[in-house]
C-alpha positions in Angstrom: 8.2 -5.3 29.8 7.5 -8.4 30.4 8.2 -9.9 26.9 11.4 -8.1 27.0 12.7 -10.0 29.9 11.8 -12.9 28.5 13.1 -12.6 25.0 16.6 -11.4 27.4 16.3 -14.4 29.2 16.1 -16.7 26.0 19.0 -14.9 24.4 21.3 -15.8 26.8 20.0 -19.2 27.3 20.8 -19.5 23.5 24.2 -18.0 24.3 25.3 -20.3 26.6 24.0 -23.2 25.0 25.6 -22.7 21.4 28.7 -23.7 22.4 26.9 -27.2 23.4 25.1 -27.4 19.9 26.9 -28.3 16.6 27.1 -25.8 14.2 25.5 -28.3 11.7 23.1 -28.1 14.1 22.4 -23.6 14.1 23.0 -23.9 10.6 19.6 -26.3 9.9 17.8 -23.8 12.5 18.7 -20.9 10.7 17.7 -22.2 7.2 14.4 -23.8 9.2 13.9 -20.3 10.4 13.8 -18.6 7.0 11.9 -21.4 5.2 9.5 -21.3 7.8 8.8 -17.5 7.5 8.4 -17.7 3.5 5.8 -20.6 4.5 4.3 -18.0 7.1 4.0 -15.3 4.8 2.3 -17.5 1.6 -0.4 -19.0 4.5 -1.2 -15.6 5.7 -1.4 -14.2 2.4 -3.9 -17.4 0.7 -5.7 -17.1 4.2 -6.2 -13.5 4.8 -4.6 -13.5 8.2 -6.2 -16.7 9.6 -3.7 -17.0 13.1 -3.8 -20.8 12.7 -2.8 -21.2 9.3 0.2 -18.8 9.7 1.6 -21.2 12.0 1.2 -24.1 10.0 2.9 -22.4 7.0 5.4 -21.5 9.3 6.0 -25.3 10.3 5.2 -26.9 7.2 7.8 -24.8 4.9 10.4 -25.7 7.6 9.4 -29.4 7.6 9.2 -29.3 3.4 13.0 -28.4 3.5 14.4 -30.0 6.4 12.7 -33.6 4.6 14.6 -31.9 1.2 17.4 -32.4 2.8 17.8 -35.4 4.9 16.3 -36.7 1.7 19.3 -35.4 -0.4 22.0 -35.9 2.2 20.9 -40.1 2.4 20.8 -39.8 -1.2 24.2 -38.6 -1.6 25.9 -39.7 1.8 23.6 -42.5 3.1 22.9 -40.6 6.0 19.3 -39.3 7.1 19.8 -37.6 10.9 16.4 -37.0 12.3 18.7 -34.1 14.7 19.1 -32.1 11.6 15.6 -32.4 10.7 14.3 -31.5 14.4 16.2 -28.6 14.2 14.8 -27.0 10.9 11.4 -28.1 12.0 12.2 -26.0 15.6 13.6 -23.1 13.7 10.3 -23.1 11.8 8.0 -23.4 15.2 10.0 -21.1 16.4 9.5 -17.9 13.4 5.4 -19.4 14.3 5.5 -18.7 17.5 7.5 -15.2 16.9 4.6 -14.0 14.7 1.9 -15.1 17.1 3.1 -13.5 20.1 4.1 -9.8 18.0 1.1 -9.9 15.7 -1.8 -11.7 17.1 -4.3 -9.2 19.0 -2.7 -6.1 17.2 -4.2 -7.1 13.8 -7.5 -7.8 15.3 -7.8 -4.8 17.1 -6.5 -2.6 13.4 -8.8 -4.8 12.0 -11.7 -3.3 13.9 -10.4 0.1 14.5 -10.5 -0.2 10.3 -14.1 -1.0 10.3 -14.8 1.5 12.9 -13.5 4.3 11.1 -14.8 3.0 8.0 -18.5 2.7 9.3 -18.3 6.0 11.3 -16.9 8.1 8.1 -19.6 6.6 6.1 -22.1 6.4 8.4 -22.9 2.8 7.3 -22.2 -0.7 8.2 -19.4 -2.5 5.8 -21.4 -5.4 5.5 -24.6 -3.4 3.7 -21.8 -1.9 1.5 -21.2 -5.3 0.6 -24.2 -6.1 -0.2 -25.0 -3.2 -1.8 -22.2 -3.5 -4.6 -22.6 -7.5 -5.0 -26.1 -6.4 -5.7 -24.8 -3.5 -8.0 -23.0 -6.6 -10.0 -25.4 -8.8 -10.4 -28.1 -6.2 -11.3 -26.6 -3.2 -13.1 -29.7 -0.9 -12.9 -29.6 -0.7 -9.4 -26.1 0.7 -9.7 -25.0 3.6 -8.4 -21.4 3.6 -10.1 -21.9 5.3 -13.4 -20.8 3.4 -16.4 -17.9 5.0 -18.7 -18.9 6.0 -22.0 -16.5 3.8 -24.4 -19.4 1.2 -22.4 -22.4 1.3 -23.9 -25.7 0.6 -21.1 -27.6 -2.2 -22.1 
């Protein structure tokens, strides 16, 4: 409930305070927005979920195109505006922060509910499964996985 009100209350801040703001300016917050969630989903997907490094993919692939285009706009116009920039980087903080409020302690807690259930079905810990079939890889005879028969058993 408590989110709610506040995500209420920041909607009709933003409201009221878009008639004050360029539209040059929702326009770079928009596009910072989007690049920053592609950023967030490649960081979360090259570090498993790491919280930290989903936030800095989210900022980074907002800053990598808001510096794309102040860099092309003072190529073609002579004109860098650090306002433009700001705001793509914000629109990027802001799809970081999004995702860390909605999906931080709910994917640990499925996280462990997983290895809870996982353990409990098994009735074995996750990591000596682990072990287990590393070993099973690097030592084939102490396999349990039978091999196919188009491979012969050395």
């Amino acid at each position: 409930m408590k989110q709610r009100t506040i995500v209420f209350m920041l909607t009709l801040i933003a409201f009221q305070s878009n008639a004050q703001i360029e539209q040059d300016k929702v326009l770079h917050f928009g596009v910072g927005a989007l690049c920053g969630l592609g950023g967030a989903v490649l960081a979360d997907e090259l570090s498993d979920g790491n919280r930290f490094w989903i936030f800095t993919g989210a900022v980074a692939g907002s800053l990598l195109a808001g510096v794309a285009k102040e860099a092309w706009d003072e190529q073609q116009n002579n004109a860098w505006d650090n306002g433009d920039l700001a705001a793509t980087v914000l629109g990027g903080v802001a799809v970081g922060v999004t995702i860390e409020l909605f999906s931080g302690k709910k994917r640990k807690a499925r996280h462990r509910a997983k290895v809870a259930f996982y353990e409990s079905t098994m009735g074995t810990s996750i990591t000596n499964t682990l072990d287990r079939s590393l070993d099973s890889r690097i030592n084939p005879s102490t396999s349990q996985i039978p091999y196919p028969s188009r491979f012969p058993k050395d």
